[in-house]
N, C-alpha and C positions, 0 to 999 in steps of 0.2 A: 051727369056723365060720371063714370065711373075714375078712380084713381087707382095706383098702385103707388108704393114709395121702394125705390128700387137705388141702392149705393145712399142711401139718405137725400135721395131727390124724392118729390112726387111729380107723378105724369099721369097724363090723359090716357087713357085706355078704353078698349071697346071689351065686352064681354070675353072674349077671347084671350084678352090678353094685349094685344098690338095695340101700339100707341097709335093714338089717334090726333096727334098736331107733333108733326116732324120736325118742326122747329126747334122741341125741347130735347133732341137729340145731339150728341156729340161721338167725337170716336171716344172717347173715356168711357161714356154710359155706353156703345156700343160693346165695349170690350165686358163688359158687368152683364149685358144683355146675355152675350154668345157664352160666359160662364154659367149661367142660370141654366142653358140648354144641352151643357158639355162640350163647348166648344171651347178649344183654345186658339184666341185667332194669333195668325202668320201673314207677313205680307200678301203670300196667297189667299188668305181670306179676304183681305181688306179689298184686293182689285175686283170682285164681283159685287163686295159691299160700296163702294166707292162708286163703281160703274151703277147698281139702283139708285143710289142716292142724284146723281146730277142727271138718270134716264127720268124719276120720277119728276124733279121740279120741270120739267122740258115739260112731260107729256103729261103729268098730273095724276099716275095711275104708277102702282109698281109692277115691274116687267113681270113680265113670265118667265121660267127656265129657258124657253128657246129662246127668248128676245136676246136673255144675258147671256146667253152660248152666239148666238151669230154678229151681235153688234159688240157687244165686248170681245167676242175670240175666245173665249173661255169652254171648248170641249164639254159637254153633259156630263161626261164620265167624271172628270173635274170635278165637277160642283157637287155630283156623289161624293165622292171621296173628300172633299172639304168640308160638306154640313150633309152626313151620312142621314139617309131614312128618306125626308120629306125637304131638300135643298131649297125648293121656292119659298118654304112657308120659313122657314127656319133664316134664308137670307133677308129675307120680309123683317122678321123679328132685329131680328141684331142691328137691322141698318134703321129700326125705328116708322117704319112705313106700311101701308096697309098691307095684309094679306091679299096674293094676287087675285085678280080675277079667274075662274077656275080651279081652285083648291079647294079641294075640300079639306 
């Protein structure tokens, strides 16, 4: 399995990039993730990061944009404008969890 060493941690990762055992994740390493991809997070970051992270351990799968737009209450426009380009994949990343189902 592959690693990366990212803030002088090592973690699990799949080819892509995305960590692959969510456990070794925290908000510190998340905030070091969201810098690697130009993000500077704000509370408003955090609540759709926060909102994957306890949707994933429930359902076992990282949401999708709709999911975190209508069970979080988070507007699509929103999460554009918070993690600009590709939001699902990029909220994926930072909150340490797999790339969703349907991303390319």
């Amino acid at each position: 399995m592959p690693t990366t060493t990212i803030a002088g941690r090592t973690l699990d990762v799949n080819e892509e990039g995305f960590m692959t055992n969510p456990e070794q994740w925290d908000e510190a390493l998340g905030a070091e993730l969201a810098k690697l991809i130009g993000v500077d997070m704000t509370e408003a970051h955090w609540a759709p990061i926060r909102f994957l992270r306890s949707d994933f351990a429930v359902q076992h799968e990282t949401p999708t944009l709709r999911r975190v737009s209508t069970q979080a209450g988070i507007p699509v426009k929103d999460l554009f404008a918070l993690f600009p380009g590709k939001p699902a994949k990029k909220m994926a990343y930072v909150a340490g969890l797999p790339k969703p189902k349907g991303c390319v």
